[in-house]
N, C-alpha and C positions, 0 to 999 in steps of 0.2 A: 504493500500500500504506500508507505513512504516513501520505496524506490521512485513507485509510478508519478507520483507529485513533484519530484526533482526531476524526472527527466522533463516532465511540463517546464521547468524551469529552466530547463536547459541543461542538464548534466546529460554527460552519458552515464552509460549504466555502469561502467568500473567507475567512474567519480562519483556518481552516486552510493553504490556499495562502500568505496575506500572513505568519502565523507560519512558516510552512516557509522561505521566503526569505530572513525577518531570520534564520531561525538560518544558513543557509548564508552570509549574505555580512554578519554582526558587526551592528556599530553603525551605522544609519543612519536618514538622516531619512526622511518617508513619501515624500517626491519617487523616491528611488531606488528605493525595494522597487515603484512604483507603474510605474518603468519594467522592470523585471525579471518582474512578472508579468501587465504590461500591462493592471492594474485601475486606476479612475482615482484618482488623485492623494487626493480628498477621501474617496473609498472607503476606502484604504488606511489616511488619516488617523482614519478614524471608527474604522474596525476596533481601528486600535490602540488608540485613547480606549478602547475596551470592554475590551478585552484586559489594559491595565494596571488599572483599576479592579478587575478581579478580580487582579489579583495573579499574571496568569502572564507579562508582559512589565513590562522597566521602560522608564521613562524620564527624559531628562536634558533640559537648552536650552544650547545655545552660541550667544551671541550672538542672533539670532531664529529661530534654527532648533531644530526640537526633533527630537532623536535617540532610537529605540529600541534596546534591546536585548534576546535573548531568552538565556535560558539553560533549558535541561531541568528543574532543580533546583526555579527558581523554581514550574514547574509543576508539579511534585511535588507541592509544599508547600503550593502556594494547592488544587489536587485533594483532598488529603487535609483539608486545613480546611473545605473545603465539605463534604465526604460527613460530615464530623465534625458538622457544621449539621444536616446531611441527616437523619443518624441522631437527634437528639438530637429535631430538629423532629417527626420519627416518631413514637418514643416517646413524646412530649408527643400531640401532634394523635388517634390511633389510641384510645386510653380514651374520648377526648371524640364521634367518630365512634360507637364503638360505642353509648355513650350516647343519643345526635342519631339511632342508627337505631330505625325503627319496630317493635313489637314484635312485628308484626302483616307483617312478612317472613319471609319462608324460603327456603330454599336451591333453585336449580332445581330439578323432576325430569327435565327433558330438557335434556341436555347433548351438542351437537355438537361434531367436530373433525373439524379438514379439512386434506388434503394428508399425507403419508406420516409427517410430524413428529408432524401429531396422534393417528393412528391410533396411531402408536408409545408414545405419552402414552396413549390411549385404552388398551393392550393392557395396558399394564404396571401398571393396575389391579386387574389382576387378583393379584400377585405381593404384596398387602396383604390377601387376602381371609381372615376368618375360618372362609370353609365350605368345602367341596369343590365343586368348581367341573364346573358340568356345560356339554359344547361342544359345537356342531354347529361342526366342524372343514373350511373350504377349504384344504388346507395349501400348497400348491402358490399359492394365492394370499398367503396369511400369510408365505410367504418373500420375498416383492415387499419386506417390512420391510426383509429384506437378512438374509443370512446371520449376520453376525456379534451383529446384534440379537435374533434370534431364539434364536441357541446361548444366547445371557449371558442370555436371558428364562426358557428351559428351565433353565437351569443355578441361576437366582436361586430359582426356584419352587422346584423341588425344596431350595434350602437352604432357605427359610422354609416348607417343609413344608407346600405345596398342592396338595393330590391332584386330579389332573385327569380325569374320564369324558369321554374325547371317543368322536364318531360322526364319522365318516369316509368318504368314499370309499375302496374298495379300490384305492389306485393304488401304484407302486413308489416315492413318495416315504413312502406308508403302512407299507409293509414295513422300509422301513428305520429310520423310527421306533419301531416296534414290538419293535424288537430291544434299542432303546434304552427300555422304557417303565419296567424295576423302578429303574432309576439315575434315571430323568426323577419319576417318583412318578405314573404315570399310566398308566390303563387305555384300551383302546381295543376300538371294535366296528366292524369296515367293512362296507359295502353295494356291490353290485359297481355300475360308473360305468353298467350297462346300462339300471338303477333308477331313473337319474335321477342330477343332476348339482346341487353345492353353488358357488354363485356367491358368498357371502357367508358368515361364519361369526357364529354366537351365541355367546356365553358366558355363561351361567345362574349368578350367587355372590351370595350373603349376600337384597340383596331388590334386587337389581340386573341388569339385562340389558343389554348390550352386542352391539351389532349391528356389525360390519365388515367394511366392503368394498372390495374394493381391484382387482373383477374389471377394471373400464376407470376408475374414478373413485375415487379415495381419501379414506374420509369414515367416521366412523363414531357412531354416535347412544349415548348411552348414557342409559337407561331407571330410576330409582329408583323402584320403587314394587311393595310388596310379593306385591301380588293378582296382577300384571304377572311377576316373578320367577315366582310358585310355579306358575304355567298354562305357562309354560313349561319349568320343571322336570320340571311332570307329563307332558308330550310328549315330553320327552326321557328319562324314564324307562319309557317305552311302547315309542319304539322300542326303546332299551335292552333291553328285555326281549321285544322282536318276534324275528321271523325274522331271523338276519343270516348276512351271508359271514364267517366266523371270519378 
């Protein structure tokens, strides 16, 4: 567990391991920390050299031997002077980048995301949109997100005020949304599953489309481009206005 939070910080894992050692057993030369986690001797030795240069270990010499010591503190302080660099170098570097880029770039229009984190990122794109957002709705797949992501996504939309037109399956995870749809800010029209069957869901907002899937593989593509949005707004205001199971 501790390892894993200093590599976050940056350590590799023999600095991580040879730091963990020195703080459990004080003051000592690299000979001892080198028997204790059974790395060698010069390994130890080197680790430390890097470790006190940055300021999160110190050290002293007794006669020819040279002792470490670690304290928490120290790391603290040299952590926060670095991120202090970090940021500073940021802000400097970031003007000069944007300058150095070509002007003659743009931003993608096709943007992937993959595995259940992405999708999740991919969906809640939706909770900034300036238009009302039209859906061809797999719900029963879109809970794969997980329950308590999906509630805090319904719950966010409707605070920021985006009216949602989904199409649906008629199924009983439908009904029970529907009952919820004047609190959620959203309309809904189902088709019965006899119709044919939604393996994937669209979502139609602003000049962007968004494809996710999540029936066996979780990934979802999202589409910016305006001619692309409105051909499939126009389908999905076709069916909308088609034959449906109330």
């Amino acid at each position: 567990m501790m390892i894993e939070k200093l590599l976050q910080l940056g350590f590799s894992k023999k600095e991580a391991v040879a730091y963990l050692a020195l703080l459990e057993f004080g003051t000592q030369p690299a000979s001892v920390i080198a028997k204790k986690t059974t790395l060698p001797k010069a390994t130890v030795l080197f680790l430390f050299e890097n470790l006190a240069k940055r300021g999160y270990i110190r050290k002293s010499k007794k006669g020819r031997t040279q002792y470490f010591f670690a304290d928490p503190a120290d790391l603290e302080s040299a952590t926060q002077q670095e991120l202090t660099a970090r940021q500073q170098t940021l802000k400097e570097t970031i003007p000069l980048l944007k300058e150095f880029r070509t002007p003659y770039s743009s931003e993608p229009k096709v943007t992937f995301f993959e595995g259940l984190q992405g999708c999740r990122k991919a969906y809640s794109l939706i909770l900034q949109s300036s238009t009302e957002v039209c859906e061809f709705a797999a719900h029963d797949d879109l809970m794969k997100m997980g329950n308590d992501f999906m509630n805090e996504f319904m719950q966010k939309r409707a605070q920021n005020k985006v009216f949602i037109n989904v199409v649906c399956a008629n199924t009983e995870l439908h009904k029970k949304f529907r009952k919820l749809n004047k609190q959620h800010r959203r309309a809904m029209k189902a088709f019965s599953p006899k119709q044919g069957a939604l393996h994937s869901s669209i979502a139609i907002f602003e000049n962007k489309v968004l494809l996710l899937n999540l029936y066996h593989d979780a990934f979802a593509i999202l589409i910016e481009n305006e001619e692309v949005a409105q051909t499939l707004r126009t389908i999905h205001t076709l069916v909308w206005n088609g034959k449906q199971v109330a």
